[in-house]
N, C-alpha and C positions, 0 to 999 in steps of 0.2 A: 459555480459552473453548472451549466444546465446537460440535462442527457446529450442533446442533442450535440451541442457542441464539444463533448468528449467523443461523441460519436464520428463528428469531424474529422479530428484529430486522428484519431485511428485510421480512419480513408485515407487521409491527406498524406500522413507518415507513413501507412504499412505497416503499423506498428501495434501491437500493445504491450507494449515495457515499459514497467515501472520500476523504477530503479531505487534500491533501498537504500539512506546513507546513513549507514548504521555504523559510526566512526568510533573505531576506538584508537585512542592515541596512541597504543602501545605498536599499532600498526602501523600507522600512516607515515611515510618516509623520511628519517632523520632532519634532512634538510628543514623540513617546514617546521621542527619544534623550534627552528630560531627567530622565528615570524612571530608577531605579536599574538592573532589569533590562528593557532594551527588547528583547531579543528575547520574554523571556516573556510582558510584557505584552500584547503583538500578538497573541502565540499564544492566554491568556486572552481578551480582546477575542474573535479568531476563533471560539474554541471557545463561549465561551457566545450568540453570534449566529447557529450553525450547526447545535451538537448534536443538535437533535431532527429534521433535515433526512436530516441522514446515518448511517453506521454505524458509522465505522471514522474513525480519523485515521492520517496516516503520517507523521512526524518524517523528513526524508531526513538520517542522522545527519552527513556532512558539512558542512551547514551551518550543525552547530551544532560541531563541531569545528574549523569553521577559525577560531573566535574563541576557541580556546586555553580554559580551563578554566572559562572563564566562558560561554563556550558552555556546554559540560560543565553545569555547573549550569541554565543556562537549560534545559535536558534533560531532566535529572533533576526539575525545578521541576512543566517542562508535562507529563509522564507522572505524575505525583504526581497532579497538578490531575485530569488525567482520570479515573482512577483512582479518587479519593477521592470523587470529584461525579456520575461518570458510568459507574460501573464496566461498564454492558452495552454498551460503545463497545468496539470491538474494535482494538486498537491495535497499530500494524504499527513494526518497525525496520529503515526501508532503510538497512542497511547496510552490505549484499553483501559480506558475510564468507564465507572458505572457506578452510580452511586444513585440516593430518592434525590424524588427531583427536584429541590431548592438544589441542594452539589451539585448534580450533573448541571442543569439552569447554569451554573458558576462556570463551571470546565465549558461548556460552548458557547459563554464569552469571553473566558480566558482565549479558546481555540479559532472561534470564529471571526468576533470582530477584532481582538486584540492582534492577534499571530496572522488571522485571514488566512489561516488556511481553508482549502475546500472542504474539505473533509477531516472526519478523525474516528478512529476505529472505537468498539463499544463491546463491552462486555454484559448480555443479558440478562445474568442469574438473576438479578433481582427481581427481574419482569419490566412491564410498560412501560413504568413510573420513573423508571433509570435510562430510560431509550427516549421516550417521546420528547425531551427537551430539545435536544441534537435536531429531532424532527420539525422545530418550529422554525428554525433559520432557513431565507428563501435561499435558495440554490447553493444548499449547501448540505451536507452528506452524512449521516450515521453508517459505516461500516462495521457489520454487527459479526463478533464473534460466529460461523455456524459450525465448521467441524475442521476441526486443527491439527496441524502434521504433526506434532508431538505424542511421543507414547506413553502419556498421560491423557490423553486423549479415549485411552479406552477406559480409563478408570469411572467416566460416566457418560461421554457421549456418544457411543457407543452401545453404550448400555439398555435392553428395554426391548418389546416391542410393540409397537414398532421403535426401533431405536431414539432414542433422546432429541439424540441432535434433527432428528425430522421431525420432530414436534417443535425444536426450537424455529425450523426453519417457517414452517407452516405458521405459527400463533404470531411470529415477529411482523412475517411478512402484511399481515393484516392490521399492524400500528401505522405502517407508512405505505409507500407507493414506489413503483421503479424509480422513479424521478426524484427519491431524497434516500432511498436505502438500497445497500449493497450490505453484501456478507463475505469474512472471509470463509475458503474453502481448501484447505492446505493440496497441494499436487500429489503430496504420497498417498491420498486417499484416492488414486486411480480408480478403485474397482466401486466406489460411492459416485464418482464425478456425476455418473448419467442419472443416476437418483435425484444429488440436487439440483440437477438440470429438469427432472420430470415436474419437481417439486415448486421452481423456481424458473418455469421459461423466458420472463422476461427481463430477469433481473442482472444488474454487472455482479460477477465473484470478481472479489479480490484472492487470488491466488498464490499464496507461497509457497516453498518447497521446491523450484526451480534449481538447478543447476547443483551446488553444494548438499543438501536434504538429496537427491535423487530422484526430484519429480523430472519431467521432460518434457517438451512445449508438443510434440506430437500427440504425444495420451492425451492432454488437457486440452488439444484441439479437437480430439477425434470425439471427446465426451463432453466440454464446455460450451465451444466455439456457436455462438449465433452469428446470423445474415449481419446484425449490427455490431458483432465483435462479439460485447455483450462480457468481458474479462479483462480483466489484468492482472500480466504476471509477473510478480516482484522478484527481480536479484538483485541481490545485494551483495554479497562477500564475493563471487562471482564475476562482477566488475571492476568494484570500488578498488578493489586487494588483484587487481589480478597484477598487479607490480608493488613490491614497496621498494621502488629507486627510484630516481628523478622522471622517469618516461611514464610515469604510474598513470596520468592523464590520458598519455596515448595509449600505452596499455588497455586503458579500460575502455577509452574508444575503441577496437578492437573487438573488445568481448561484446562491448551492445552492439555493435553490427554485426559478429555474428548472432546473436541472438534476433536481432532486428531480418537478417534477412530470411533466418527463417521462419519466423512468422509470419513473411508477408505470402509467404506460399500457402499459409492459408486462408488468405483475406481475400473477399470476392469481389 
């Protein structure tokens, strides 16, 4: 998916919510553990309740790995489903992969042509060598680790100065271009947003820490928000879970249009 056409989408929708489906079975409502595949069915349920709310969906690939191959397939199933129904949904792989670059080269054919997903999230420490493969695929996305809503987050990026993590953002940002790299940028780091925005004018954050975390779509608008959106802000447990009974669908319809309409109060 190209900028611009993300950029679409966000006009067109009012939106920029990206919705996390971060399933864990122990959650998702009784009834569907009697369905062949209940992770995917939850995820279809979600997706056609949500789709025209938001823009983007994000698969957190771990939990669909930690149910061994059958996860795996539930995977493969729900990136199919969106794909084939909804192709201008912009689709994210948290996978936080980063390895030298023959591995990574692997993970973004495993992620790109295999899965086709648009993107998938990346982990820098290594440096260039562990980014720039992601970077070779045409319109298609490195979402690069930059400074993360966890409070392990101060144990190094944080750290320094000028702080770490604006060295990461700065040195990264000169591997690639707006138009194949995003970062994410966690919401509880409110009082950094307008930093990485000095740092980083024209780039998309990927922003988590919405709703459940304690981030708020107003701070992340007052200090992210460009003319072209220019973000997206992942909820996940916030939607997906805002039911475990059988209305969990419409439930979570619900929660993305309120999320959905107030974001559109800050789109121009």
């Amino acid at each position: 998916m190209t900028t611009q056409e993300l950029i679409d989408q966000i006009r067109k929708k009012k939106s920029f919510l990206c919705i996390g489906l971060d399933v864990d079975i122990q959650k998702i409502p009784p009834h569907l553990l009697k369905t062949a595949d209940p992770i995917f069915e939850f995820n279809k349920a979600i997706i056609e309740a949500t789709h025209h709310l938001c823009v983007a969906y994000k698969p957190n690939t771990a939990f669909y790995e930690a149910y061994g191959i059958k996860g795996w397939m539930a995977l493969e199933k729900t990136i199919n489903y969106i794909n084939e129904n909804y192709p201008e949904l912009f689709t994210i792989a948290d996978a936080k992969r980063g390895d030298i670059g023959n591995t990574s080269s692997m993970y973004a054919k495993a992620f790109f042509e295999d899965l086709n997903f648009d993107s998938i999230t990346v982990a820098p420490y290594m440096g260039s060598d562990s980014v720039e493969p992601f970077l070779a695929f045409e319109n298609k996305w490195a979402i690069v680790l930059g400074l993360t809503s966890n409070q392990g987050a101060f144990d190094f990026q944080m750290k320094g100065h000028p702080e770490l993590y604006k060295e990461v953002l700065k040195e990264v940002s000169s591997w690639g271009t707006k138009e194949n790299t995003m970062f994410v940028i966690g919401a509880t780091r409110a009082d950094q947003l307008q930093n990485v925005r000095n740092i980083l004018p024209h780039h998309f954050l990927l922003i988590p820490g919405v709703g459940a975390q304690g981030g708020d779509v107003a701070t992340v608008c007052e200090h992210a928000l460009t003319d072209d959106g220019g973000i997206l802000i992942n909820v996940s447990r916030g939607i997906i879970y805002a039911s475990s009974q059988e209305d969990f669908a419409s439930k979570a319809q619900e929660a993305a249009k309120m999320y959905q309409q107030e974001m559109q109060q800050f789109i121009k």
